[in-house]
Legacy VTK file of the C-alpha trace (Angstrom):
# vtk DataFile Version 3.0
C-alpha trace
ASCII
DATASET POLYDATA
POINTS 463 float
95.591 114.781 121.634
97.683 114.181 124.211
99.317 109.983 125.473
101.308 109.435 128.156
104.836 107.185 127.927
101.892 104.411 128.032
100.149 105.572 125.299
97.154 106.566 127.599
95.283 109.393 126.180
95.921 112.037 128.817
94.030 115.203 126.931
91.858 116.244 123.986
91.550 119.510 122.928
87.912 120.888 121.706
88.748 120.321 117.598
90.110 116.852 118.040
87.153 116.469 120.337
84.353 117.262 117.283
86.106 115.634 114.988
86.240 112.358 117.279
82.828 113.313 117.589
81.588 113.339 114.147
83.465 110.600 113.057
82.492 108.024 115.730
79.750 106.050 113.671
82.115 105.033 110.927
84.666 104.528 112.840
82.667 102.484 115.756
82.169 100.162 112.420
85.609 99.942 111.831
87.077 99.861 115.818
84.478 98.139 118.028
86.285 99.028 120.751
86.129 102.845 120.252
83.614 104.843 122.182
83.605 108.819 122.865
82.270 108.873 126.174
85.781 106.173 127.364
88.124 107.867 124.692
89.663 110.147 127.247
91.721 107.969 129.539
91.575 104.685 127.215
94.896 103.508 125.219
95.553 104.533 121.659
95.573 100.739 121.074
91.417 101.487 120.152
92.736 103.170 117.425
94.558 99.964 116.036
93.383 96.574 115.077
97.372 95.691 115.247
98.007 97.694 118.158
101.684 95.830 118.797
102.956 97.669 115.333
102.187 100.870 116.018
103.694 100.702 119.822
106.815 99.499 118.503
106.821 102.592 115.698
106.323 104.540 118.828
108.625 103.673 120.951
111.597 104.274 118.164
110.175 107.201 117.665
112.878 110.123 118.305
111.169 112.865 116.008
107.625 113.684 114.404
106.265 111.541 112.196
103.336 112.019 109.197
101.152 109.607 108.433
97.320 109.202 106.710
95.466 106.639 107.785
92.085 105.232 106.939
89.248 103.865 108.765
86.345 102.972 107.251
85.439 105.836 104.149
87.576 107.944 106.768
90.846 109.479 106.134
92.574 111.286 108.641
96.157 113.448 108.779
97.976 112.685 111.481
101.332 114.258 112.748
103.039 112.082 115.731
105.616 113.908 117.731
107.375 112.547 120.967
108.181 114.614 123.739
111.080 114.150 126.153
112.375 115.331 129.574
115.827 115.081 129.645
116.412 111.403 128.505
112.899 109.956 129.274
110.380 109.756 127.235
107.299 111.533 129.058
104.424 110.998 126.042
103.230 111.950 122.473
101.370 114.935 120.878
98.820 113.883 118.171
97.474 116.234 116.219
94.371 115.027 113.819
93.070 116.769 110.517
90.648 115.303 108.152
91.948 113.898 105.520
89.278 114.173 102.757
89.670 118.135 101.370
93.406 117.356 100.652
93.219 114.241 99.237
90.429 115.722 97.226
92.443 118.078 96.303
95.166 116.439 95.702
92.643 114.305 92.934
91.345 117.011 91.331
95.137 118.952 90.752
96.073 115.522 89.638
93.104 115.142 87.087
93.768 118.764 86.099
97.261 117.456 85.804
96.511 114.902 83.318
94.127 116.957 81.220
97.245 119.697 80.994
98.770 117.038 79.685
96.132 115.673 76.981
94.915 119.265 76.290
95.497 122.825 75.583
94.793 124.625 78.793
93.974 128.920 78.615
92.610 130.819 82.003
91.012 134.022 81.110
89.822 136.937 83.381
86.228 137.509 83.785
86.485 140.302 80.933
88.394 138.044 78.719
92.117 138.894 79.210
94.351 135.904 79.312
95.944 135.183 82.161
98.134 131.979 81.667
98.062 129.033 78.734
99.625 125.609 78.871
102.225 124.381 76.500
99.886 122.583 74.781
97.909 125.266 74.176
100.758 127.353 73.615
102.264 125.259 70.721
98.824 124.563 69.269
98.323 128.444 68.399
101.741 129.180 67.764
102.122 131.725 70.725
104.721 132.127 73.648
103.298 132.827 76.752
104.480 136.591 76.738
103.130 137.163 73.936
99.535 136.312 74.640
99.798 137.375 78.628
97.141 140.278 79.734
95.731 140.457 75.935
91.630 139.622 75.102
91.106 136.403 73.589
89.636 138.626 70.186
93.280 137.662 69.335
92.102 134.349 68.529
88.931 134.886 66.299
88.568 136.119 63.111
87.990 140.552 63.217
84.587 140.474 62.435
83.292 137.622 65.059
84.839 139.963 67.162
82.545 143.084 66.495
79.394 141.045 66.489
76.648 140.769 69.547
77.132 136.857 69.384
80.499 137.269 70.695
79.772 139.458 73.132
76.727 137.579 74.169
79.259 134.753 74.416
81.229 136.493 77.083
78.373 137.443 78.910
77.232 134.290 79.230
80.591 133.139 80.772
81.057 136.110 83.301
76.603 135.010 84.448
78.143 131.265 85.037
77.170 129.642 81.954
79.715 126.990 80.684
79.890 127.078 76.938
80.850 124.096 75.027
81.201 123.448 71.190
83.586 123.069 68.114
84.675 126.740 67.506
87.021 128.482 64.648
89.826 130.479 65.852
93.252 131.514 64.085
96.551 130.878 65.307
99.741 133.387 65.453
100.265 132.689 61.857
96.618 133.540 60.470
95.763 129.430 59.988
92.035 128.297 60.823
92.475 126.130 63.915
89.503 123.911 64.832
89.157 123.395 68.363
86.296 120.984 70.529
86.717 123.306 73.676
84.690 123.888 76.892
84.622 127.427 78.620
84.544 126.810 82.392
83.532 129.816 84.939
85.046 129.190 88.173
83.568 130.158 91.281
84.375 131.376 94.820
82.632 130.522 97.296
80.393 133.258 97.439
79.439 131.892 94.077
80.918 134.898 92.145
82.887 133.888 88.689
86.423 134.581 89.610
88.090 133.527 86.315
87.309 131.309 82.882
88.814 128.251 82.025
89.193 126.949 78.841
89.764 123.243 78.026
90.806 122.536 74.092
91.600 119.807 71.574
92.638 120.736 68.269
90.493 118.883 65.698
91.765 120.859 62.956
92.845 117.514 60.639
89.223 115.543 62.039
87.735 118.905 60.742
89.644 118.242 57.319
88.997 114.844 57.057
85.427 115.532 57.601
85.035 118.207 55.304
87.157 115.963 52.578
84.657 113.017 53.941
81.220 115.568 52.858
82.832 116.131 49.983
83.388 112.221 48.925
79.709 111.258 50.424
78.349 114.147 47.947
79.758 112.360 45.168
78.711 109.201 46.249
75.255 109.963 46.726
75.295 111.377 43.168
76.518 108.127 41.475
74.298 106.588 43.742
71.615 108.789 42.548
73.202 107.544 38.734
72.904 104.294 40.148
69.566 104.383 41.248
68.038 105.586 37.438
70.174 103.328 36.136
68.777 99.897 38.310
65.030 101.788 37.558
65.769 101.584 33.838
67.428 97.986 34.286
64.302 96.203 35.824
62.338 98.092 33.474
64.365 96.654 30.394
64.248 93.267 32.496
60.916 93.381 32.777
60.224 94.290 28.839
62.818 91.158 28.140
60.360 89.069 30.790
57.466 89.238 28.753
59.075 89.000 25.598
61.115 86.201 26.653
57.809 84.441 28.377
56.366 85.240 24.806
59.095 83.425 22.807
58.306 80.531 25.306
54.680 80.199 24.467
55.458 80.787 21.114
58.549 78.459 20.943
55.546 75.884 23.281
53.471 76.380 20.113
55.876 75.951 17.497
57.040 72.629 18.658
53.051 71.627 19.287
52.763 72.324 15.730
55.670 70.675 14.268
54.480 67.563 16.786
51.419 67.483 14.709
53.323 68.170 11.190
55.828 65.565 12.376
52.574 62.896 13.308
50.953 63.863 9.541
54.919 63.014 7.622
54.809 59.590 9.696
51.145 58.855 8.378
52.165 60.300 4.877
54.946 58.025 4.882
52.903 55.454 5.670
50.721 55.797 3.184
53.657 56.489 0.554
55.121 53.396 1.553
51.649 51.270 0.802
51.698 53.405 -2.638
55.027 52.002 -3.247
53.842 48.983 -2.639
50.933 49.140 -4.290
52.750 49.915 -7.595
54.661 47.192 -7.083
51.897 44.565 -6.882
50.552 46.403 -9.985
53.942 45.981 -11.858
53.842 42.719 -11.110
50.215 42.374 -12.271
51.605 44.364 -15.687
54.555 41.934 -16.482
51.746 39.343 -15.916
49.489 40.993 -18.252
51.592 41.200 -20.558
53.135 37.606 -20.452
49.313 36.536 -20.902
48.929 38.648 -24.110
52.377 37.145 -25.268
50.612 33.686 -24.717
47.562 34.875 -26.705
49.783 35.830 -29.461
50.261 31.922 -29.697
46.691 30.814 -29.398
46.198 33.516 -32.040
48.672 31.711 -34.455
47.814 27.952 -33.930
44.380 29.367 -34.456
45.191 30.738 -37.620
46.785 27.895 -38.762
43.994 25.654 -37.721
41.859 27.659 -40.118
44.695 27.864 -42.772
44.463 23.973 -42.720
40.431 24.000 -42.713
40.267 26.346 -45.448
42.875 24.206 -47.308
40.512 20.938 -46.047
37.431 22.700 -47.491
39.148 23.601 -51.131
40.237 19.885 -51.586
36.910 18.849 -50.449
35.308 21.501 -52.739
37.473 19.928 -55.705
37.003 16.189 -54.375
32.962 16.799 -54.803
33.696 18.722 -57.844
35.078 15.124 -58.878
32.259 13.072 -57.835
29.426 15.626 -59.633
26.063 14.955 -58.237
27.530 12.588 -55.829
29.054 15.004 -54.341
26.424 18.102 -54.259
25.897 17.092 -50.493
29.508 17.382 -49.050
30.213 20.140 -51.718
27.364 22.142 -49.523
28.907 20.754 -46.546
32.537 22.208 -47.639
31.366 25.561 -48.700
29.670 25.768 -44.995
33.131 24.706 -43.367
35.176 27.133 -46.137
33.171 29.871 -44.563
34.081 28.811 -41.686
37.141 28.959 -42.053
37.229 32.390 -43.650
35.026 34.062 -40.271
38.100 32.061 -38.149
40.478 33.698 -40.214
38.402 36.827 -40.320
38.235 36.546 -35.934
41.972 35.474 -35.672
42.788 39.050 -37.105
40.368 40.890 -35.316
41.787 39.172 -32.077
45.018 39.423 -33.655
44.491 43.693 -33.317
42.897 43.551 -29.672
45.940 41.643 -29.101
47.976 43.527 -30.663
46.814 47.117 -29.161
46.550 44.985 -25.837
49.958 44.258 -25.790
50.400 47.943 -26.719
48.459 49.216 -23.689
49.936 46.811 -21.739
53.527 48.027 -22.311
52.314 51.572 -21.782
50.575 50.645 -18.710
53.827 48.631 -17.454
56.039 51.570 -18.699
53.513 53.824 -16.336
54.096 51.719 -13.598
57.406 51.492 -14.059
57.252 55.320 -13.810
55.107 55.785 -10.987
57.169 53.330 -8.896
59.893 55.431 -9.523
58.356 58.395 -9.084
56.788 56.599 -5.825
59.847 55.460 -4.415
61.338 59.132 -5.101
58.460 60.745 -2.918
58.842 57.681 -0.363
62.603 58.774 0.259
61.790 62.471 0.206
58.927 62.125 2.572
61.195 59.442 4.660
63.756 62.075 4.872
61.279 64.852 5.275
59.668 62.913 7.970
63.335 62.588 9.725
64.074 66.212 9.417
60.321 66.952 11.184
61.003 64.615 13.769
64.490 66.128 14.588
63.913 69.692 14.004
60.406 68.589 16.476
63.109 67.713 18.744
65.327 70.373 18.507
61.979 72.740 18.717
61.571 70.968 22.151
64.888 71.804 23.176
64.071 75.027 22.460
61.463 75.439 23.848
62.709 74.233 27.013
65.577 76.313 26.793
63.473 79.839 26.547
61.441 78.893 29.591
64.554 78.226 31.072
65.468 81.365 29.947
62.397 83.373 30.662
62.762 81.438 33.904
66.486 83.316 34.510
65.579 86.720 32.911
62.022 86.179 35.969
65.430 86.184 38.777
67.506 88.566 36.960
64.010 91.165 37.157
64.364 89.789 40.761
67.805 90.398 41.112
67.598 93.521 39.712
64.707 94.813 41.841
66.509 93.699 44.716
69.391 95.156 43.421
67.246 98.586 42.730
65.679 98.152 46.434
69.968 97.928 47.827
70.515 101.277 46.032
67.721 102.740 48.340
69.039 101.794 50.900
72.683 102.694 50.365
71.148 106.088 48.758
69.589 106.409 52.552
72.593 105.527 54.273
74.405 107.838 52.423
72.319 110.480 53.267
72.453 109.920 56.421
76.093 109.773 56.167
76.046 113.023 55.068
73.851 114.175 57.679
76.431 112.975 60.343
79.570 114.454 58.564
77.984 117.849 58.521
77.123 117.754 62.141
80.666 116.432 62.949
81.678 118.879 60.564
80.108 121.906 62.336
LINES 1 464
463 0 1 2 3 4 5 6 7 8 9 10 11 12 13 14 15 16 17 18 19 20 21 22 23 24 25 26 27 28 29 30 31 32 33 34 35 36 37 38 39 40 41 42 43 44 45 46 47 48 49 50 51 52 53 54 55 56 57 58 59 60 61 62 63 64 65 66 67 68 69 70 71 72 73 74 75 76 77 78 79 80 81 82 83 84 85 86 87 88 89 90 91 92 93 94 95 96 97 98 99 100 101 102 103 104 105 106 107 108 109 110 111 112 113 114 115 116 117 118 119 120 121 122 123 124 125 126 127 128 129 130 131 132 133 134 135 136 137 138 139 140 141 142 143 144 145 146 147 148 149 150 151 152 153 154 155 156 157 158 159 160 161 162 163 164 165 166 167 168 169 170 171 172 173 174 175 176 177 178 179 180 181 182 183 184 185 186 187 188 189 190 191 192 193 194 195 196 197 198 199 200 201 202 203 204 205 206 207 208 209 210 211 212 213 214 215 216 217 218 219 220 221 222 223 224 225 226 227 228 229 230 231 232 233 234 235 236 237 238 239 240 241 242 243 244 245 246 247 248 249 250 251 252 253 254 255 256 257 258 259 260 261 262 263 264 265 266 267 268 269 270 271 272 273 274 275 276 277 278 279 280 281 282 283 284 285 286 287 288 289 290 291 292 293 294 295 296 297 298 299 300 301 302 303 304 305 306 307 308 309 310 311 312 313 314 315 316 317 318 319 320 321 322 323 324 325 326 327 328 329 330 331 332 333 334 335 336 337 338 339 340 341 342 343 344 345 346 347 348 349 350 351 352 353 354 355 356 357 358 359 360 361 362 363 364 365 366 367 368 369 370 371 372 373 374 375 376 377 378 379 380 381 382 383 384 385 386 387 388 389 390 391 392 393 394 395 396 397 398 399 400 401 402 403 404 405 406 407 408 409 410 411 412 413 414 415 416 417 418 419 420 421 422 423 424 425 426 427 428 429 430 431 432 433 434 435 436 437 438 439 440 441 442 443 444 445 446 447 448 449 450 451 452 453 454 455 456 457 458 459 460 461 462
C-alpha cells in the first residue's frame, strides 16, 4: 500500500487487496468508516480512531518503522517506510501481513518454552534415534547430550523390554500417529530405576506424515517411592484393622454376654431387695409383737409380785386363824372342866363344849391344810415370778435382737435398693457401651473400606 505526503492511499497491490478484503467485516466493526469499495483514494486516517497520533508519528518519520496493531480479533504486521525525493517527503510504503500465524507461533514456542523449563524434553526420529534432549532431561538421566545424540532410546529401558513385541508395538504405534501417554520405568546412565509420567508426541507435516517424536517427562521417581512406601504402610494398616475388626466383633460379643448378665443381676438385685422389703415388713411386725410380749410379761410380773403379796397376807389370816382356834380350844377345855365342876348341871354345856372343842380341832385341822396350799402357793408363786422374771429377760433379750435385727433389715433393704439401682444403672451403661462398641465395630468397617480403597488408589498411582 501505497500514501501520498497526505497520507492518501495512492495504490494497493493484489495481496494487500485480499487481505483488506477478507478482513473487512471485523474490521468495519471496529472502523465504521472503513469500506473496500472507497479504500483506494480515502486517507489512512480510516485506519485510526486517533488519527492525529499516528500523522504526527508519520511525519517524524525519517526511516521504517514496525509495528502490530489490532483491530477487532485482528492482528496485523505492519512495516512503515517513508520515501523521499531529494529533501521532500513524496509518501509512505505500507506493507501488511497478518498477524495471527506469528503471534501463534510465537505462543506456542513460548509455551514450549516454559514446559522446557518445568520438564525433561527428548525429540526422537521416527525409528527411535534421539535427536536432541533438554537439560532437564539431560540431568534427570545422567547423560550429556553427546553422549545420547543419534543412539535408540533402548538405552533407556531395561534389555529385555527391549527385545519384547510390546516395545516394538510401542514404536509402531508412535511412527502410525498414536500419542502414548503413561508412567513408564526407564534407567538412567548409572543403571538407577527412574520413574517418569511422560507423553510421546508424533509430530506432523503438513501432509500429515510423522516427521519426528516428542517426548514430554517428569520424573516421579520419589512420588513412585513414597507410594510404594505408602502400599506398604496401608497393607499394614488394613491388617491391624483387620485385628481391629475381630477384636470390636469379640468386644460387643463380650458386651453383649455382660448385657444380659448385668440386666440379670438387675432383676435379681430388683428381687432381692423385694424380698428383703417383705423380710424387713415381717421384723417390724415381729417387733411389734415382741414388744407387746415384753409387755405382756411385765403386766404378768406385776400380777406375780401381787400374787404373791396376797399369799403373804394369807399367811396372816392363816395365823390369827389359828390362834382364834388355839383360844377356842383353850375356851372349850375350861368349859369342859367348868361343867366337869357343876356335874349334872353341867351335862348340857359340857355337850355344848365338846361340839365347840371339835370345832376347834377341824379349825385347827383347816388352818394347816390352808396353811400347805399356802404354803406350796407361795411356792408356785415364787417359781412363777422367778419364770417371769426369766421370760422378761429373755423377752427383752429377743426385743433388742429383733430391734436390731429389724434395723439391720431395714438398712441392708436400703442398701439392697441402692443396689439395685446401681446395676440397672449399670446394665443401663454396659446397654451404651454394646452401643458404643457396635458403633465402634460398624467405624472399623468403614475405615477397613477406606483403607481398601486406599490401597486401591496407591496401586494405581503406583503403576
Amino acid at each position: 500500500m501505497i500514501a501520498d505526503p497526505d497520507l492518501n492511499i495512492i495504490y494497493m497491490n493484489q495481496a494487500v487487496t485480499a487481505l483488506m478484503a477478507e478482513a473487512e467485516a471485523e474490521l468495519k466493526r471496529e472502523l465504521p468508516r472503513f469500506s473496500m469499495a472507497t479504500l483506494l483514494g480515502s486517507n489512512i486516517d480510516v485506519f485510526h480512531k486517533t488519527p492525529d497520533h499516528q500523522r504526527r508519528m508519520l511525519a517524524a518519520l525519517d526511516k521504517p518503522h514496525s509495528a502490530t496493531i489490532r483491530i477487532g480479533r485482528r492482528a496485523f504486521d505492519l512495516l512503515v517506510t517513508p520515501i523521499s525525493q531529494g529533501d521532500r517527503r513524496a509518501g509512505f510504503v505500507v506493507e501488511w501481513e497478518d498477524a495471527h500465524h506469528r503471534l501463534l507461533n510465537l505462543d506456542y514456542a513460548a509455551q514450549i518454552a516454559a514446559i522446557g523449563r518445568a520438564q525433561a524434553v527428548i525429540e526422537f526420529g521416527t525409528d527411535g534415534t534421539i535427536v536432541t534432549a533438554n537439560d532437564n532431561f539431560l540431568t534427570t538421566m545422567g547423560y550429556g547430550l553427546e553422549e545420547i545424540r543419534g543412539k535408540h532410546h533402548q538405552i533407556f529401558v531395561e534389555p529385555g523390554y527391549a527385545r519384547s513385541a510390546d516395545y516394538a508395538a510401542f514404536w509402531e504405534a508412535l511412527r502410525s500417529g498414536k500419542p502414548m501417554s503413561a508412567q513408564y520405568k526407564r534407567i538412567s546412565k548409572t543403571g538407577r530405576p527412574i520413574w517418569i509420567d511422560g507423553s510421546y508426541n508424533p509430530i506432523l507435516d503438513h501432509n500429515g506424515r510423522v516427521t519426528k517424536v516428542v517426548k514430554f517427562a517428569t520424573d516421579i521417581s520419589a512420588q513412585i517411592e513414597l507410594l510404594g512406601n505408602l502400599r506398604d504402610n496401608i497393607v499394614e494398616v488394613d491388617r491391624e484393622v483387620g485385628r481391629s475388626n475381630t477384636e470390636s466383633v469379640a468386644a460387643r460379643q463380650a458386651v453383649g454376654t455382660a448385657t444380659a448378665n448385668v440386666s440379670s443381676v438387675a432383676q435379681n438385685a430388683e428381687q432381692l431387695a423385694e424380698s428383703i422389703r417383705v423380710i424387713s415388713g415381717n421384723m417390724v411386725a415381729s417387733q411389734t409383737a415382741t414388744d407387746a410380749v415384753f409387755q405382756q410379761a411385765a403386766r404378768v410380773a406385776t400380777e406375780t409380785e401381787g400374787l404373791a403379796g396376797a399369799t403373804q397376807a394369807m399367811s396372816g389370816i392363816v395365823a390369827l386363824i389359828r390362834s382364834i382356834a388355839s383360844q377356842i380350844n383353850l375356851l372349850s377345855l375350861n368349859a369342859t372342866i367348868e361343867a366337869a365342876r357343876a356335874g349334872e348341871a353341867g351335862k348340857g354345856f359340857s355337850v355344848v363344849a365338846s361340839e365347840v372343842k371339835n370345832l376347834a380341832v377341824q379349825a385347827a385341822q383347816a388352818t394347816e391344810q390352808i396353811t400347805k396350799e399356802i404354803d406350796s402357793l407361795q411356792s408356785r408363786s415364787a417359781s412363777v415370778a422367778q419364770a417371769v422374771i426369766s421370760i422378761r429377760e429373755q423377752a427383752t433379750t429377743v426385743r433388742d435382737q429383733v430391734t436390731h435385727a429389724a434395723e439391720a433389715v431395714q438398712e441392708q433393704a436400703s442398701v439392697t435398693q441402692g443396689m439395685s439401682g446401681s446395676a440397672q444403672n449399670a446394665a443401663d451403661a454396659v446397654s451404651a457401651v454394646l452401643g458404643s462398641v457396635t458403633e465402634m465395630e460398624a467405624a472399623v468397617g468403614s475405615v477397613s473400606t477406606a483403607m481398601r480403597k486406599t490401597m486401591e488408589a496407591a496401586q494405581a498411582l503406583a503403576r
